[in-house]
C-alpha positions, 0 to 999 in steps of 0.5 A: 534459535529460529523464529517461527513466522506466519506469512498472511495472504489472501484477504476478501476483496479483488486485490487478493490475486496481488496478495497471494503472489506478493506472498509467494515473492517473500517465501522464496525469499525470505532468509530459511536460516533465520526464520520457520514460516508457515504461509496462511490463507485468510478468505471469506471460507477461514483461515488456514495453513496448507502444508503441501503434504496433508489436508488444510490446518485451520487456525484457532483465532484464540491465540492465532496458533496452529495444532500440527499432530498434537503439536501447538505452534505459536508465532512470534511474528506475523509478515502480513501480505494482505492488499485491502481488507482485513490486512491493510485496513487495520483489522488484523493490526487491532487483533494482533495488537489484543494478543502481543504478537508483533507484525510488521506493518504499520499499526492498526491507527494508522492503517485505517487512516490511510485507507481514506486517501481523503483524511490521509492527505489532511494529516499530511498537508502541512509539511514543508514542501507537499502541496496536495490537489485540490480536492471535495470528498463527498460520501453517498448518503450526505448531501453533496452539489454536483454542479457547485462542485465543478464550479469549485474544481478546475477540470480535468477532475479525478474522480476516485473511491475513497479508500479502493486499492490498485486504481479500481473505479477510478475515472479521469473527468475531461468534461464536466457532463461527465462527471455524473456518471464517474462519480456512479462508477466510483460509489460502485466501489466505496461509500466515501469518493474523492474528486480531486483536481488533475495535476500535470506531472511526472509520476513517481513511486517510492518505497520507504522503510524503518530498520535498525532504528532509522528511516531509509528511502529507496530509489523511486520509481517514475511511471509513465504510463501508456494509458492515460494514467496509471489505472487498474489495467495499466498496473497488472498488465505487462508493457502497458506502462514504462518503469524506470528505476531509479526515476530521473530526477535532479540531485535537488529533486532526489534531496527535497522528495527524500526529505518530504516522504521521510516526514510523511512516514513519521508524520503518518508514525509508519512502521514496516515498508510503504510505499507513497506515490506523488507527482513533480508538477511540470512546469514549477516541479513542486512535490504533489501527495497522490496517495499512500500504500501501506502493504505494498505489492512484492510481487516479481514485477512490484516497485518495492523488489524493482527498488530493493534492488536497485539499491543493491540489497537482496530481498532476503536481506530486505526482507531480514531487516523488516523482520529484525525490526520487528521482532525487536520489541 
């Protein structure tokens, strides 16, 4: 027997372009033998399912199914494709959570945890071999001390919102008169911001996944990028930045970095696919935690397709091996 999917995508921040050609990335992919999906837009106007043949179909958030000529389709799953709110912050995790129906991210704790890069990095920091910048979080209405803060950091600072997606409002602070105004651009963004110590390193980002039972690690992805790091621009635009997959790194590198991002998906008790990006310090290195991404892009130039396939698996098996574990329950 088949089974019915809902594909969710859009969402109600900026990071909904990202989502609607993720989602477009996973149904032509995804196994049709296998599974009846129904994409469905989420935005500030509703939730809708638009079949290409007739006029939008909204859903009835009650037990989240569709009436289709008098006929009622539930799901028993939920592909969830939403960068940013309400799909990666633990929003739609709680509600499907209250209606049985299993989706295949993380859940609705750990999802809203890892949206604050500044608590995150406190949950992870203890495990063996993950070292973490130096960092202050401030947030917009407590009080905070610009000047002792820059006495407490070595410069260059980053400065970055707390809980933003895809690098927006981020700046690099090479002068310490400048970070006033960085730290306004940031709080444009969130009410929470993060100024972290600059780490020297190569930059690198991995994708790691539960399926039948265990934790796998796919090859990683080194980033160089042209700009100056790797920010909103240099993520969406072509041939700003050099992607190599698999990232060059030492057997000893690939052995302690799969070690450490496997402890961080069960200390952070990840389900699904995410993706976590770190550093290698230049001169020593050591592993450094930038940040974790529990709906990763799945668009045609993401790091998680560039991964699945250098690994050597099809997307439409990837994508059937999220869906069975899923479902398994």
């Amino acid at each position: 027997m088949k089974k019915t999917i809902a594909l969710l995508t859009g969402g109600t921040t900026g990071e909904w372009v990202v989502s609607v050609k993720s989602a477009a990335t996973i149904a032509h992919n995804i196994d049709a033998d296998l599974y009846d999906v129904y994409k469905i837009m989420l935005n500030d106007k509703g939730w809708f399912y638009e079949p290409a043949d007739s006029v939008k179909i909204e859903v009835d958030k009650n037990d989240f199914s569709l009436n289709i000529d008098g006929r009622k389709i539930k799901f028993d799953g939920v592909f969830i494709a939403i960068h940013g709110s309400p799909g990666e912050d633990g929003k739609l995790q709680g509600y499907f959570d209250m209606l049985n129906i299993p989706y295949t991210t993380c859940d609705a704790l750990t999802s809203s945890i890892t949206m604050n890069k500044g608590y995150t990095k406190a949950i992870v920091n203890g495990i063996d071999d993950l070292n973490v910048a130096k960092s202050v979080q401030i947030f917009k209405n407590g009080s905070y001390n610009i000047n002792q803060i820059k006495q407490d950091l070595k410069l260059p600072f980053f400065v970055k919102p707390n809980s933003g997606g895809s690098s927006i409002g981020m700046s690099k602070v090479k002068h310490a008169d400048d970070l006033d105004e960085a730290v306004n651009k940031a709080f444009k963004e969130d009410t929470q911001v993060l100024i972290e110590e600059f780490v020297s390193g190569r930059e690198f980002s991995i994708g790691v996944f539960g399926a039948e039972g265990k934790v796998i690690v796919l090859p990683t992805t080194e980033v160089i990028p042209a700009n100056e790091f790797f920010d909103f621009e240099a993520k969406y635009t072509p041939g700003a930045t050099e992607e190599i997959t698999p990232g060059r790194m030492s057997d000893e590198e690939v052995i302690r970095v799969n070690r450490i991002v496997t402890d961080v998906y069960k200390k952070l008790n990840c389900r699904g696919v995410v993706r976590i990006d770190y550093f290698l310090e230049h001169e020593t290195s050591n592993f450094y935690f930038i940040e974790i991404n529990t709906i990763p892009g799945q668009t045609a130039t993401s790091f998680i397709p560039q991964q699945v396939a250098a690994m050597g698996i099809s997307l439409k098996e990837f994508y059937t091996r999220l869906m069975k574990e899923t479902l398994k329950g």
